[in-house]
C-alpha positions in Angstrom: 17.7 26.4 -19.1 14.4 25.5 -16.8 15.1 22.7 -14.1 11.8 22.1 -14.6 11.9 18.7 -16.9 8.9 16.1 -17.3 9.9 11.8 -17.5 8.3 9.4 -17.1 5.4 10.4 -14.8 5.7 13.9 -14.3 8.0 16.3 -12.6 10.4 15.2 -10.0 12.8 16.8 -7.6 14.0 17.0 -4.6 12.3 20.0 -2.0 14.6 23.1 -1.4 16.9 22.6 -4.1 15.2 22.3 -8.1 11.6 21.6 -6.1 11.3 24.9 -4.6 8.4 27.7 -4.4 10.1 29.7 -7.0 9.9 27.3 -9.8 6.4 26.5 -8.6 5.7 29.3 -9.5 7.4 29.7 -12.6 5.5 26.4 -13.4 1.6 27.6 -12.5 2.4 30.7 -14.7 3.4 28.2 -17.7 0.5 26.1 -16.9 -2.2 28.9 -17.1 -0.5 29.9 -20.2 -0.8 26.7 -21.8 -4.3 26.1 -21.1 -5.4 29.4 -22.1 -4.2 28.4 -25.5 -5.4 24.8 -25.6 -8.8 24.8 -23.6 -11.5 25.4 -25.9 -14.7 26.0 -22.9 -15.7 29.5 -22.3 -14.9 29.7 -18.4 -11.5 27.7 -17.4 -11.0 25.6 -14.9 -8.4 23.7 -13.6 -8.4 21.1 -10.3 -5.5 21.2 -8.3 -4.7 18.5 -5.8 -1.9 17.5 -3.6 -0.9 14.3 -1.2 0.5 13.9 2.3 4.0 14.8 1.5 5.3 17.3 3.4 4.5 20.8 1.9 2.1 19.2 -1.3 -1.0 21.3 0.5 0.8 24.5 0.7 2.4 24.4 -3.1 -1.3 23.6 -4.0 -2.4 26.5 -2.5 0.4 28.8 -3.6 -0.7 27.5 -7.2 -4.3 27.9 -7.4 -3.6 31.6 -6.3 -1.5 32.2 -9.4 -4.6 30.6 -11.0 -6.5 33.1 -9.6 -4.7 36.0 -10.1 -5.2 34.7 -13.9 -8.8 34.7 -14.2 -8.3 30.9 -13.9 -11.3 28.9 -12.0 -9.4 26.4 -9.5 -11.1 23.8 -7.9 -9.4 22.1 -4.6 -10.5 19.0 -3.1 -11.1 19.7 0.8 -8.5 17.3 1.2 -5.7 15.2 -0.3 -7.4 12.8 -2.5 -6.0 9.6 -4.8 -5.9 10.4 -8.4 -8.3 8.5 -10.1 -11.4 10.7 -8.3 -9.4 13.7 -9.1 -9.3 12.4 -13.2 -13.3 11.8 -12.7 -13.6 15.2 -11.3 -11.9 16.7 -14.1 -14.5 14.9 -16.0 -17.4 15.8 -14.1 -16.7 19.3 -14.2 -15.2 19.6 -17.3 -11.9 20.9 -16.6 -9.1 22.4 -18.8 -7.5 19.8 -17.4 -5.5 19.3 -14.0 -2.1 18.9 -11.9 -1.4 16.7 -8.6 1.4 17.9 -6.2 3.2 14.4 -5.5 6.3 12.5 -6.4 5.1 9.0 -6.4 7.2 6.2 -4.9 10.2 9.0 -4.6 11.8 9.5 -1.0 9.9 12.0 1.7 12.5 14.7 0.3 11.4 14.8 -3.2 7.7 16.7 -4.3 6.8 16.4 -7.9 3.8 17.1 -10.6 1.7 15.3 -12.3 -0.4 17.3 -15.1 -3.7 15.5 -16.6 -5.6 17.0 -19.7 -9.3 17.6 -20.1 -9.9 14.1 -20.5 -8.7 13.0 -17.1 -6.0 11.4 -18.8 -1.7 11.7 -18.6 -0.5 14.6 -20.5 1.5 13.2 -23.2 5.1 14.0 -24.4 4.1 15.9 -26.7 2.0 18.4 -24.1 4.6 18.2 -21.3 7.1 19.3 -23.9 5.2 22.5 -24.7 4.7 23.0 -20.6 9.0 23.0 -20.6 9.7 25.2 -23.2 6.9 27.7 -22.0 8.6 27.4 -18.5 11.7 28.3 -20.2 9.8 31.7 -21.4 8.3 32.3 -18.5 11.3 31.6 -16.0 13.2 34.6 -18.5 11.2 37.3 -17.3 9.2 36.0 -14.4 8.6 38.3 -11.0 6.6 36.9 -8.0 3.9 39.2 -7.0 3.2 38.4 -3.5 -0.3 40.8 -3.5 -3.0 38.3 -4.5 -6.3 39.4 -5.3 -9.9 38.4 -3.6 -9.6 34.3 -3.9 -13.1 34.4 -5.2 -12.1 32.2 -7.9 -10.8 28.6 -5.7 -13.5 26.5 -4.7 -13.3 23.9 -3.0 -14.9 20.5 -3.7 -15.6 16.8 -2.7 -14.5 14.5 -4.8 -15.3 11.3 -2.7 -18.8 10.6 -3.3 -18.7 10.6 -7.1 -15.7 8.2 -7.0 -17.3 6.1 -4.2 -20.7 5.7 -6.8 -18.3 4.6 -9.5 -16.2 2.1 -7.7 -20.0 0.2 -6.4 -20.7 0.2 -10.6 -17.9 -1.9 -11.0 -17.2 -4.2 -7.6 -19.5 -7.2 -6.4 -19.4 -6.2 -2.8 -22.3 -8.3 -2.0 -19.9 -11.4 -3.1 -17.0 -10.1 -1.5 -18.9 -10.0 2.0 -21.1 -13.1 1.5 -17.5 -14.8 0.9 -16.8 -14.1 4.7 -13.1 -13.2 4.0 -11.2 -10.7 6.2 -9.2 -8.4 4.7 -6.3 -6.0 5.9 -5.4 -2.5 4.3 -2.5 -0.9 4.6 -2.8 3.0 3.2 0.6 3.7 3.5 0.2 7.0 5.1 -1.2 8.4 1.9 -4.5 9.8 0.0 -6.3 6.5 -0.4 -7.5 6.4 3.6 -11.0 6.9 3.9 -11.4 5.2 0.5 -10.3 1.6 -0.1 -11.1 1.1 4.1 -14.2 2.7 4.5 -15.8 1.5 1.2 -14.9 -2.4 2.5 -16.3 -1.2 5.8 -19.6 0.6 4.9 -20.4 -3.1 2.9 -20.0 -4.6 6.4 -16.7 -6.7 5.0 -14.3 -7.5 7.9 -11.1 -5.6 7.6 -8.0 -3.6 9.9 -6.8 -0.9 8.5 -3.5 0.8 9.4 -1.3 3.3 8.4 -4.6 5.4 7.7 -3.3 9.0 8.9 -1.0 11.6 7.3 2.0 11.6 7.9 4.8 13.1 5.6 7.4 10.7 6.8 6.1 7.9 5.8 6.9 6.1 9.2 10.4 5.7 7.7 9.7 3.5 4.6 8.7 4.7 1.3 5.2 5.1 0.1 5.5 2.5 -2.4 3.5 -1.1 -3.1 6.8 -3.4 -2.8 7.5 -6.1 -0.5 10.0 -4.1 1.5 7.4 -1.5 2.1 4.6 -3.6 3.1 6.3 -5.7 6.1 4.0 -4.5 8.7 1.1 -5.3 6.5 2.5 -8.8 5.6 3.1 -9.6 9.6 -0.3 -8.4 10.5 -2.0 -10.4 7.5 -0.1 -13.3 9.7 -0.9 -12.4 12.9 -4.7 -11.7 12.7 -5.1 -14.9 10.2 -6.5 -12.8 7.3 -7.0 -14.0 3.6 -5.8 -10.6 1.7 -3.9 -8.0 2.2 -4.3 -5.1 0.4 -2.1 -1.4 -0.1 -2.2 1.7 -2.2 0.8 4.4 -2.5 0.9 7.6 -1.6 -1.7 9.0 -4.2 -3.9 5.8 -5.0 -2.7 5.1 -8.4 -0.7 1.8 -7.7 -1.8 -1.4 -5.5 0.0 -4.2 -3.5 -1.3 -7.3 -2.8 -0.4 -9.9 -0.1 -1.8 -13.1 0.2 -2.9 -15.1 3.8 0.9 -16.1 4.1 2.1 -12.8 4.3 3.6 -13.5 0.5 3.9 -9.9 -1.1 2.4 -11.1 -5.1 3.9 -9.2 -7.9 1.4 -7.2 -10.1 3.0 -9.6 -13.1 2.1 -12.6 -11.2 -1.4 -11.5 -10.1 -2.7 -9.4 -12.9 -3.0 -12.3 -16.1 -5.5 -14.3 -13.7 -7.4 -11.5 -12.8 -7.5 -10.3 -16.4 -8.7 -13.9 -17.0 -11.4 -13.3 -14.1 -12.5 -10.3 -15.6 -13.0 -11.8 -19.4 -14.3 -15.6 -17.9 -16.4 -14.6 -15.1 -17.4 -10.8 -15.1 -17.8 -11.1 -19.1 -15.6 -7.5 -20.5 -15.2 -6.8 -23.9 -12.3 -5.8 -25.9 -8.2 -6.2 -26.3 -5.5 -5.7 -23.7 -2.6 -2.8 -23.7 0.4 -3.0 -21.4 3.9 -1.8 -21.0 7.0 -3.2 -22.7 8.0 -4.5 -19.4 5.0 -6.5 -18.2 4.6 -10.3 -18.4 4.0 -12.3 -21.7 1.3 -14.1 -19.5 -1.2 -11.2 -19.9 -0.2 -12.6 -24.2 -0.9 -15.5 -23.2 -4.5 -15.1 -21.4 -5.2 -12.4 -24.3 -4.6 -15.8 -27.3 -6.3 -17.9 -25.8 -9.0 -15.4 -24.9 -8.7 -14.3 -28.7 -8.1 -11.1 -27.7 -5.2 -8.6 -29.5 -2.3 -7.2 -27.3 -1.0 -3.7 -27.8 2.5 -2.8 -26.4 3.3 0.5 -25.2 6.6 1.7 -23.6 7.2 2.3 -19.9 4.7 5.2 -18.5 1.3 5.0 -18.3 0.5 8.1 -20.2 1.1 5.7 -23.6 -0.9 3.1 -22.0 -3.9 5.7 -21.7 -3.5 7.0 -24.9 -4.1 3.4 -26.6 -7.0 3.1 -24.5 -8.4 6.4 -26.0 -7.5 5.2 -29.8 -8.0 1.3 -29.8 -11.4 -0.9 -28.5 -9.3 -2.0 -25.2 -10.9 -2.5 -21.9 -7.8 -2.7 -19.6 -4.3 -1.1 -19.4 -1.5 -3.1 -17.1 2.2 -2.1 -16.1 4.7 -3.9 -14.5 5.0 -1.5 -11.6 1.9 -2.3 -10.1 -0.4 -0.1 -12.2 -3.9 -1.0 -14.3 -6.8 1.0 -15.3 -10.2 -0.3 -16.9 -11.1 1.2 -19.9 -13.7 3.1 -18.2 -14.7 6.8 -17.8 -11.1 6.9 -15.7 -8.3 6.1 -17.8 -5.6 6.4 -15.4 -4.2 4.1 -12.7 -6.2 3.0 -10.0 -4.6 1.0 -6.8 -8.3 1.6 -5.2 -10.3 -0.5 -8.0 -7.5 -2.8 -8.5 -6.9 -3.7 -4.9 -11.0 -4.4 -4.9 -11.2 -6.5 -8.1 -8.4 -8.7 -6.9 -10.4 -9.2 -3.7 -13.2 -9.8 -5.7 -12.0 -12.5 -7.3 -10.4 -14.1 -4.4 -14.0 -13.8 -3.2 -15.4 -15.6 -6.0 -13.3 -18.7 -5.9 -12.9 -19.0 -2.9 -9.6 -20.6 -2.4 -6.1 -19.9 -1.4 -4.2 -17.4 -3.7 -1.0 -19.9 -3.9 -4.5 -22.6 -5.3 -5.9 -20.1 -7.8 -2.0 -19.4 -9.2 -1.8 -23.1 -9.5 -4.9 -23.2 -11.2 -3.7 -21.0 -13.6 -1.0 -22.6 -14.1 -2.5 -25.5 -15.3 -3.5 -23.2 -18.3 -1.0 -21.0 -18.7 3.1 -21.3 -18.3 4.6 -20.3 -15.0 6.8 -17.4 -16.2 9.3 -16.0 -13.6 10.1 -12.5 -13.7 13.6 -10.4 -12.3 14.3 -6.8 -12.6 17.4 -5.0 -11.4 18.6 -1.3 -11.3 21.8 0.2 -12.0 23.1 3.8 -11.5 23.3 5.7 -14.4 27.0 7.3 -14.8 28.9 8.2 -17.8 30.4 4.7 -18.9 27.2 3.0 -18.8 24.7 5.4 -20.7 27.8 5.5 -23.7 27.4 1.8 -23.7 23.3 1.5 -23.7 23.8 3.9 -26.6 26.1 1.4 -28.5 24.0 -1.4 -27.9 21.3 0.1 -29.3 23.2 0.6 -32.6 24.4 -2.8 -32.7 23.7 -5.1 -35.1 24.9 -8.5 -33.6 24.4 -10.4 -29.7 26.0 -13.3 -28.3 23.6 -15.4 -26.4 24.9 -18.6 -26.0 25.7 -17.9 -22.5 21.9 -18.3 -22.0 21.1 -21.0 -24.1 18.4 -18.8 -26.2 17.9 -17.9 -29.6 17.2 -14.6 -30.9 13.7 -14.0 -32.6 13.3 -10.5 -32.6 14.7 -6.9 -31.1 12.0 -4.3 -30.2 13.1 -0.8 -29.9 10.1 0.6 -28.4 11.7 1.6 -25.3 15.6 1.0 -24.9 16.3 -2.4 -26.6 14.5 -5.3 -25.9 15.6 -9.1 -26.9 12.6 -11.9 -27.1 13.6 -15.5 -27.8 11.4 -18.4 -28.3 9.9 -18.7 -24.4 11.3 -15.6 -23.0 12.9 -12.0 -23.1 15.5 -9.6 -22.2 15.0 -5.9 -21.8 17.6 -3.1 -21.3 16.2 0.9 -20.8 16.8 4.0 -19.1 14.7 5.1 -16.4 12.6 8.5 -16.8 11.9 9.0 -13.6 15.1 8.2 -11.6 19.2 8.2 -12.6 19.1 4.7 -13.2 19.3 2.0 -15.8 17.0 -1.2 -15.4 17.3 -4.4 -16.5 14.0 -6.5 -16.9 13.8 -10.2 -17.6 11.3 -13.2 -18.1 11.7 -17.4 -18.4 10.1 -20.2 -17.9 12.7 -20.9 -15.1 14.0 -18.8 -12.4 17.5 -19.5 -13.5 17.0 -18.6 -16.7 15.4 -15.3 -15.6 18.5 -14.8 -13.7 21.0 -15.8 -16.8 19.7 -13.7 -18.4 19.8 -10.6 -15.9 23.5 -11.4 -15.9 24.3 -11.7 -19.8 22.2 -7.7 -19.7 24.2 -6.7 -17.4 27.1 -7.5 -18.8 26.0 -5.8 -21.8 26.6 -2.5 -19.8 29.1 -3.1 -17.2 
């Protein structure tokens, strides 16, 4: 049995034990077996890209040379680069398809995949699946030749300027600097330097960037867009009297946003404005898609906006497939992930982070004035989440509720309207909503809420978990 097992957002593990160069190996063979029975163009060609994690370069390099030694064109950034260029370049030069050596928000001792098809886009379930089992094949009889031949077919390639051309299609710039607002990045040590910073800077917007060098460490947090991880960013936002602060993780795909206060803003509080923005002021077309666990705000907007809502669950691979299927211009997940319905269709901290500044821009007015605002039109709805170890006892009893055909909610004074199955089991009342599911990417069982009152958000975090405690 291969240790070699997609979830939620690709293949995770931690270095030296499951995450080592043997089943790296194991894995490029499956890959170039896979696309030579999927891709369709005459000469393939796969991208292969890495982040700043320690060893990413090096298991991107081992890989494209068991591309080459299969007659499989590989194409290497000349340096770590954020995913959403990457999906563009697959695009551009119409690729098989590609893979991205990182592991997200993990810890520095984890490295992981992420595979993209032809179209830029998540591989699906259903293509990750086939990737397993053909490890499973391969791992039966597999022995690592350690004579390459000539490396004539890995290229490498710059994936910047493209990117940098299609992020100026999208972003007023020219309102963001007119606004005179000074902005702070914090690039978290990861593949979006050089990017988000130099594109504010080259529009003559002023803005301190830190955190922009490699460093595997991570300068002891984790590469992740939460409030714990962006302390030096909120004190500096402080200290230098700024109006935004903006992050990306470790490979550009999710953003975090603080505001002049220092005040880390959830992507569920911030994105239903901004999606507002977008429809009201920059004028896009079409419905909304998000994950099971983001706000019923974005509902909200999307009614009144008489726009239609598609629900998806938890991964951004279902997100981008609706996008493919159904007239939507913008994908949103609770973890701090959106993408526009655009020639990318994957998650983008980079344009996110700028859109958000753009519409600070455009109203000019504190953030804590333009959530106010909003809530004038829309219901404040707080949001909790909480994480639980997975062990035996509670994965038997997520299992049984699931099956079960009757809930006592008195405890929180709601009444049930509906139970959605989409992903784990998910309770919606009148004003608010209850979610129970199993991570995919990590041991762990979460718990997702929503009220119109922070105490009833947190009653009803307690009733879940006492569901499966």
């Amino acid at each position: 049995m291969s240790v070699i097992k997609f979830g939620t957002d690709g293949w995770r593990a931690k270095m030296g034990e499951d995450f080592s160069f043997k089943n790296v190996r194991i894995f490029a063979q499956a890959y170039v077996n896979y696309i030579k029975s999927v891709c369709r163009f005459k000469d393939p060609a796969v991208i292969v890209n890495y982040d700043t994690r320690f060893l990413s370069e090096e298991f991107a390099l081992e890989t494209a040379k068991i591309f080459s030694l299969n007659g499989i064109k590989t194409l290497i950034p000349e340096r770590d680069a954020p995913l959403a260029p990457i999906s563009l370049a697959i695009l551009e030069n119409k690729c098989c398809g590609g893979i991205n050596f990182t592991a997200s928000f993990n810890k520095p001792i984890y490295n992981g995949i992420k595979v993209f098809t032809h179209k830029g886009m998540p591989a699906l379930p259903i293509e990750t699946d086939r990737l397993e089992k053909e490890a499973v094949r391969v791992e039966q009889a597999f022995q690592f030749k350690p004579q390459y031949p000539e490396n004539e077919l890995i290229q490498n390639i710059d994936v910047k300027p493209l990117y940098m051309k299609y992020l100026e299609e999208l972003v007023d710039f020219e309102l963001i600097r007119e606004s005179g607002i000074k902005v702070v990045v914090d690039n978290l040590y990861g593949t979006s330097r050089e990017y988000l910073d130099h594109i504010l800077s080259e529009h003559e917007i002023d803005i301190t960037s830190i955190h922009n060098f490699p460093y595997s460490a991570f300068g002891g947090v984790v590469s992740s867009c939460d409030s714990e991880n962006l302390k030096d960013l909120s004190k500096l936002v402080v200290e230098q009297h700024a109006d935004i602060g903006l992050a990306t993780d470790i490979d550009g795909d999710r953003f975090g946003i603080v505001d002049s206060r220092g005040k880390f803003l959830e992507s569920n509080t911030i994105m239903p404005p901004l999606i507002e923005y977008l429809i009201k002021v920059k004028g896009m077309e079409g419905d909304i898609v998000k994950s099971i666990s983001t706000t019923n705000n974005i509902r909200k907007v999307a009614e009144y906006y008489f726009r239609k809502v598609y629900s998806t669950p938890v991964g951004f691979k279902f997100l981008a497939d609706t996008m493919q299927n159904r007239k939507v211009f913008i994908a949103v997940e609770s973890s701090n992930g959106a993408s526009l319905n655009g020639r990318i269709k994957i998650k983008d901290g980079i344009l996110f982070s700028l859109l958000i500044t753009e519409m600070f821009a455009y109203y000019q007015l504190e953030m804590d004035k333009i959530l106010q605002d909003f809530y004038i039109r829309f219901p404040h709805l707080y949001n909790r989440e909480i994480s639980l170890y997975k062990n035996q006892h509670i994965e038997e009893k997520l299992k049984k509720i699931v099956k079960k055909k009757s809930f006592d909610f008195s405890s929180a004074n709601v009444k049930l309207k509906k139970i959605d199955y989409t992903d784990g089991i998910k309770f919606n009342f009148d004003d608010s909503w209850l979610l129970i599911r199993e991570s995919g990417t990590n041991p762990l069982i979460r718990i997702y809420a929503e009220s119109t009152s922070l105490k009833g958000a947190k009653k009803l975090i307690k009733l879940g978990r006492s569901f499966i405690e």
